[in-house]
C-alpha positions as CSV (number, residue, x, y, z in Angstrom):
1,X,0.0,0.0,0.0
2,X,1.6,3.1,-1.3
3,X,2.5,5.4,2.0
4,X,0.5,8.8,1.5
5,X,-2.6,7.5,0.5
6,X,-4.1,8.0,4.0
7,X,-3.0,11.7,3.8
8,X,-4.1,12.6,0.2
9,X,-7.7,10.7,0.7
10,X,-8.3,12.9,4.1
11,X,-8.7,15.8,1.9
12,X,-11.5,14.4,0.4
13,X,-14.3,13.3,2.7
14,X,-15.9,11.4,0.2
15,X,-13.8,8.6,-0.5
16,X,-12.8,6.3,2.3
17,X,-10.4,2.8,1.7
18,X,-12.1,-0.2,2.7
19,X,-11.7,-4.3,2.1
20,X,-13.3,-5.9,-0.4
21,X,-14.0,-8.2,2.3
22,X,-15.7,-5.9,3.9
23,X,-18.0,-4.4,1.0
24,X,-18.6,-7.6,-0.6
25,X,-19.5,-9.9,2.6
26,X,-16.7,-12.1,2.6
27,X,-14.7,-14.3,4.3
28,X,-11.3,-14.0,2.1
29,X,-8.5,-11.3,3.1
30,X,-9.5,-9.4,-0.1
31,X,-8.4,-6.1,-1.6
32,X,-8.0,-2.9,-0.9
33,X,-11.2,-0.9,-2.3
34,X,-12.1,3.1,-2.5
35,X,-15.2,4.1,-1.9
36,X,-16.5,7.0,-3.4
37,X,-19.7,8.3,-2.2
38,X,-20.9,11.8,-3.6
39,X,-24.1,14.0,-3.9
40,X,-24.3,13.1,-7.8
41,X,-23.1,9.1,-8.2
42,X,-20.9,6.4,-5.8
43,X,-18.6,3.9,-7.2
44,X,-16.0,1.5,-5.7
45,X,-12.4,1.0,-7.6
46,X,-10.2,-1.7,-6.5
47,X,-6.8,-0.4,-6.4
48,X,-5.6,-3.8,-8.3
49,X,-5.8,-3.1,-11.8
50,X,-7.9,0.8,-10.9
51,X,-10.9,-1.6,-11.4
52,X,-14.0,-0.2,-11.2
53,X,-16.5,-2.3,-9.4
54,X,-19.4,-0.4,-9.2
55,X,-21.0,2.4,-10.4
56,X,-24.7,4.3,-8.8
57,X,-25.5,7.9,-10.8
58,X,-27.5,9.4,-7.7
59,X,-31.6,8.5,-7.7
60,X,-30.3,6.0,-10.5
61,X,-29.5,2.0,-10.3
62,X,-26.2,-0.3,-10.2
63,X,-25.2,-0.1,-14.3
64,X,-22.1,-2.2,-14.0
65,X,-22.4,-6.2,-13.1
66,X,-20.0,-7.8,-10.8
67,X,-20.2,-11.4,-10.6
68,X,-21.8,-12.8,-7.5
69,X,-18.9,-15.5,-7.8
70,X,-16.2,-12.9,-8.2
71,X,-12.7,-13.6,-6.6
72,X,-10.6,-11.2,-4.9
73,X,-7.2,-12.0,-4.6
74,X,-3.8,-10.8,-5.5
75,X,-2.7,-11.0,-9.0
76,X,-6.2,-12.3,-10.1
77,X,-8.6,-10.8,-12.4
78,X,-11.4,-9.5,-11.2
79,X,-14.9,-11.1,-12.7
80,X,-16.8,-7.7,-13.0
81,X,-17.2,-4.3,-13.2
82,X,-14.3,-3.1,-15.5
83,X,-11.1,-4.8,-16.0
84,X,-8.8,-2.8,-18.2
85,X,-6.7,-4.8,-20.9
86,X,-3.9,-3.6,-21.5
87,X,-1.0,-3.6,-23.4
88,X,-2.1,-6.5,-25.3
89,X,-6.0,-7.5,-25.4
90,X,-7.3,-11.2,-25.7
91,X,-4.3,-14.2,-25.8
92,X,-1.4,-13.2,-26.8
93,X,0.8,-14.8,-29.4
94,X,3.6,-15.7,-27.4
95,X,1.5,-17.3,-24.5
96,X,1.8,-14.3,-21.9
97,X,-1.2,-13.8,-19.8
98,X,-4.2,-13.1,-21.8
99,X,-5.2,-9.4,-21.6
100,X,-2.3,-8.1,-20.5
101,X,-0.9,-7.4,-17.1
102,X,-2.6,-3.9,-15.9
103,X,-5.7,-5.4,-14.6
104,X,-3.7,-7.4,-12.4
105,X,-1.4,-4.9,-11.0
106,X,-2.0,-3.0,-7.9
107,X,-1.9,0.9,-8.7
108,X,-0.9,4.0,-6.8
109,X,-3.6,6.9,-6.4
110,X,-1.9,10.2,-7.3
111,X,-4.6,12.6,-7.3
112,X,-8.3,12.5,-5.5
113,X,-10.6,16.4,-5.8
114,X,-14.3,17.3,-5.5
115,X,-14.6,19.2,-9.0
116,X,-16.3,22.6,-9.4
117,X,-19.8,20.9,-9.9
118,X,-19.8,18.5,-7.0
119,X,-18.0,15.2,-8.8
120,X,-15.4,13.9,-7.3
121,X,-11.9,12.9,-9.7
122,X,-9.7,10.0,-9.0
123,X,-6.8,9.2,-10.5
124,X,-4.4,6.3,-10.1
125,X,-1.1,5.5,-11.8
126,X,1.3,2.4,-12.9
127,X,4.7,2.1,-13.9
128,X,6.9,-0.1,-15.3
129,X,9.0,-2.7,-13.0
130,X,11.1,-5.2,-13.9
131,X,8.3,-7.8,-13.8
132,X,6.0,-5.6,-16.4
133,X,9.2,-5.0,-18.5
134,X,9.6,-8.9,-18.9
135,X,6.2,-8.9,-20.5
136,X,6.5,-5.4,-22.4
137,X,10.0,-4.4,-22.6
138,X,9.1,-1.1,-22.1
139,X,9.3,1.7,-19.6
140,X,6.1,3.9,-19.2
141,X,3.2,5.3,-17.3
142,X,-0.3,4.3,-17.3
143,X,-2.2,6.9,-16.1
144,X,-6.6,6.9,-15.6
145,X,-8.4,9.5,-14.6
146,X,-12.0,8.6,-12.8
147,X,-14.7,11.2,-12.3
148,X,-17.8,10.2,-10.4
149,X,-20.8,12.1,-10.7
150,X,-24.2,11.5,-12.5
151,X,-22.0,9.8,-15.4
152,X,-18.7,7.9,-15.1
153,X,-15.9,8.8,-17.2
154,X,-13.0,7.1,-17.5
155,X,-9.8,8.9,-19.3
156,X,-6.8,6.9,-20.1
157,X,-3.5,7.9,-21.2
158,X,-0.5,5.6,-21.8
159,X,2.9,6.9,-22.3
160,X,5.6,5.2,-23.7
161,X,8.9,7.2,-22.4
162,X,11.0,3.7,-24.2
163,X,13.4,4.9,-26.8
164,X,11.5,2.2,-29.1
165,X,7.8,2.4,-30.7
166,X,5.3,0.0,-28.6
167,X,3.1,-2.2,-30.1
168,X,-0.2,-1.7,-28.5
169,X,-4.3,-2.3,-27.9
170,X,-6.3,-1.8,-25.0
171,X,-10.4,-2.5,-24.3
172,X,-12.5,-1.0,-21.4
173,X,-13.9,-4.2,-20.3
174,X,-17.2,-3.1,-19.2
175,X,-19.8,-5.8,-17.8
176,X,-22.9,-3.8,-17.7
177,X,-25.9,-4.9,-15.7
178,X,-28.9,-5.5,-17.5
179,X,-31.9,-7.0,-16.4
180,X,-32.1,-10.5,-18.9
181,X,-29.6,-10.0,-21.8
182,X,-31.6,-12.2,-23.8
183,X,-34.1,-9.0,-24.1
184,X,-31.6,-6.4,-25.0
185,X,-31.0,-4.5,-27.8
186,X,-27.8,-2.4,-28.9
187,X,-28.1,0.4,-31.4
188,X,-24.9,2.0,-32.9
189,X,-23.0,-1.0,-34.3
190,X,-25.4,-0.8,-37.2
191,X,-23.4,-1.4,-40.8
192,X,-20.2,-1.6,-38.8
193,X,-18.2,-4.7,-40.0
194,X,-17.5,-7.4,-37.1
195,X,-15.3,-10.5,-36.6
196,X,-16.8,-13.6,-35.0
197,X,-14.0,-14.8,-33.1
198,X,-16.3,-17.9,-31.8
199,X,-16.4,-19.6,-36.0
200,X,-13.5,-20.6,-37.7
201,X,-11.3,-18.4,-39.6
202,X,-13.0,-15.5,-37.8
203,X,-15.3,-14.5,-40.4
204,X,-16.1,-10.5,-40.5
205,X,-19.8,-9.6,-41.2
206,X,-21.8,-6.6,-41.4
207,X,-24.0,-5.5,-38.2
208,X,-27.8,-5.2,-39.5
209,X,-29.6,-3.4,-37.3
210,X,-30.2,-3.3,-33.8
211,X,-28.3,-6.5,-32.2
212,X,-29.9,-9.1,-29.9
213,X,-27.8,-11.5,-27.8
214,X,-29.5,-14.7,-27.8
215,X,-26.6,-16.9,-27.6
216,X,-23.2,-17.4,-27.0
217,X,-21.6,-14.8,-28.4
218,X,-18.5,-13.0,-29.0
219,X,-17.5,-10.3,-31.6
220,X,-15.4,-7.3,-32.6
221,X,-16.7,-4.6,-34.4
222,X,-14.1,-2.1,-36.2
223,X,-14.4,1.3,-36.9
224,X,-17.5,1.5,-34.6
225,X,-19.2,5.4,-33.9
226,X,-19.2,7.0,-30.7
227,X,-21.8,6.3,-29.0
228,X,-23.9,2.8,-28.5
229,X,-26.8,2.6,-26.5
230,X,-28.0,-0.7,-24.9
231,X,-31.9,-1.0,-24.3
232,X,-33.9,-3.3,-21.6
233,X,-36.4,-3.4,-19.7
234,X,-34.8,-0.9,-16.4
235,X,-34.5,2.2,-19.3
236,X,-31.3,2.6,-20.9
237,X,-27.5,2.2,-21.0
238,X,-25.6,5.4,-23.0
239,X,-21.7,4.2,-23.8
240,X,-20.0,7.2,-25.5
241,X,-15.9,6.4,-26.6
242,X,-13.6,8.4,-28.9
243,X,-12.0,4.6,-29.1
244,X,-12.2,2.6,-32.5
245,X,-13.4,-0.7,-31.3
246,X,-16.4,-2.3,-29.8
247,X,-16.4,-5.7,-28.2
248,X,-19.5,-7.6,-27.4
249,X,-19.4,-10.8,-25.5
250,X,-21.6,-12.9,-23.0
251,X,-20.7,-16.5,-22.3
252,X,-24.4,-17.6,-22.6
253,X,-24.0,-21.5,-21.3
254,X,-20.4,-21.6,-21.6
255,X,-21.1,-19.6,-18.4
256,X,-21.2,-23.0,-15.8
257,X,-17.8,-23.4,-17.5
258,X,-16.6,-20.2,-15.7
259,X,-15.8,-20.9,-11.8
260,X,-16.1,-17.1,-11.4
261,X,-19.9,-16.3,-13.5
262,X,-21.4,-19.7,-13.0
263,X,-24.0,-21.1,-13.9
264,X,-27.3,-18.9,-14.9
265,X,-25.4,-15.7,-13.5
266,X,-24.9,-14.9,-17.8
267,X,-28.3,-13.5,-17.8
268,X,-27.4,-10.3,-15.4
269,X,-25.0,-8.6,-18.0
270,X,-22.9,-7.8,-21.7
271,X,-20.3,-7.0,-21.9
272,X,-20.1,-4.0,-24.2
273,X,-16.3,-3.0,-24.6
274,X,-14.7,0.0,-25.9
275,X,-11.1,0.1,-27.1
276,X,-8.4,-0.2,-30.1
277,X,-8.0,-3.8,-30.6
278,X,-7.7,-6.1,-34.0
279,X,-7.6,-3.6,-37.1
280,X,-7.7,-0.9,-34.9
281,X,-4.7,-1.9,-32.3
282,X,-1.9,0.7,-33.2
283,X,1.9,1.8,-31.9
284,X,3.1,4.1,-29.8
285,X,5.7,5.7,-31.1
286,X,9.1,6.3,-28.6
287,X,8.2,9.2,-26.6
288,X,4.3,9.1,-27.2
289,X,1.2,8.9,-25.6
290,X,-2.0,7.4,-26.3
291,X,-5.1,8.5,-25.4
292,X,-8.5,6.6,-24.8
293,X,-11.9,8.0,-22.8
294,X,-15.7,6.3,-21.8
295,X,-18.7,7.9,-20.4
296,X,-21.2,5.5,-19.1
297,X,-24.9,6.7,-18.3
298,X,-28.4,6.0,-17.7
């Protein structure tokens, strides 16, 4: 646990550090967990991987899922909320640990303010050790930037300070909570071309109208617009991104093959990503900086 964060969270009332155990009910040692509780939204962030866990706009309801079977212990992910993938998203072709190693690294907080109009701004930081440079021989700084109010943003900037380009994608791995995903719809991916990574060969198709999850399913759309809305039977789900990708998955019955979902639990969420992966995964040049942002709303 990083030395001033006692100090720099006493200057904001609003957030208080508290076990996972604690929040969640359970019996294991857990992780350490802010809690952010303001006039206009709450949310908790676990300080391993700066994962959000959950996130209330005030008068509003829970819009991000965490598993009921999630686990929390070090150096594993987090079945929930959202994980952020990073440097690498999905397996990676040398067999290194599949989406990278940032949601399983415990981050500092660097900054924590009540904003001008009553949201409160978080913002936690990782840098490169020897362990990360094994993975990613790279030195650099992942920075992201939290505001809580009546919408959550989430601003992400990644800066390679390596005297070689990095080779890089990234997702937001957002499980939002919807009442039965088999009643959903998702507008905004219409005519955007997507990859079904679940057939052989990965075979890209073009998105015709709204879509409906009724199975198993798991895609990547490319060159996606802005903003996607997902529609149930609570109201609605608003995801706006300047990112290029949009990642759609829920496990359906493979779900009972997941320790952490099991089984029946796959009805309470989608996953509805935003990032640069695929086609749209890029470089960072020595020296740069890449930048990524989400707003989630009702």
């Amino acid at each position: 646990m990083q030395a001033n964060l006692a100090t720099l969270l006493a200057t904001v009332p609003e957030i208080s550090l508290c076990s996972s155990a604690d929040l969640y009910g359970r019996e294991e040692p857990g992780l350490p967990v802010l809690k952010i509780q303001g006039a206009s939204g709450s949310a908790a962030i676990a300080l391993q991987g700066a994962h959000l866990l959950s996130f209330i706009p005030a008068g509003g309801r829970e819009l991000l899922w965490l598993s009921p079977k999630a686990v929390f212990a070090a150096g594993k992910a987090i079945r929930g909320g959202i994980p952020l993938c990073m440097p690498w998203f999905g397996r990676h072709p040398a067999g290194l640990p599949a989406h990278g190693f940032a949601r399983s690294s415990n981050w500092d907080v660097t900054e924590a303010e009540i904003l001008g109009n009553g949201d409160i701004k978080v913002v936690l930081e990782l840098h490169d050790t020897a362990a990360t440079q094994a993975l990613w021989p790279h030195a650099f700084v992942f920075r992201l930037a939290l505001t809580v109010g009546r919408e959550l943003t989430l601003a992400l900037s990644v800066e390679n300070l390596s005297d070689q380009p990095a080779p890089f994608s990234q997702a937001f791995h957002s499980y939002l909570a919807v009442p039965d995903v088999s009643e959903i719809a998702i507008s905004g991916l219409e005519a955007c071309t997507y990859v079904n990574t679940l057939l052989e060969g990965h075979p890209r198709k073009e998105q015709e109208g709204d879509l409906h999850v009724q199975s198993l399913t798991d895609r990547v759309y490319l060159n996606v617009p802005a903003k996607q809305v997902i529609s149930h039977g609570s109201g609605q789900t608003h995801i706006v991104s300047d990112t290029h990708s949009a990642i759609v998955w829920n496990p359906w019955e493979d779900a009972v093959k997941l320790a952490d979902v099991g089984q029946g639990n796959h009805t309470g969420f989608v996953c509805l990503e935003r990032g640069d992966v695929l086609d749209n995964a890029l470089t960072i040049a020595a020296g740069g900086i890449y930048r990524a942002s989400m707003t989630i709303s009702e």
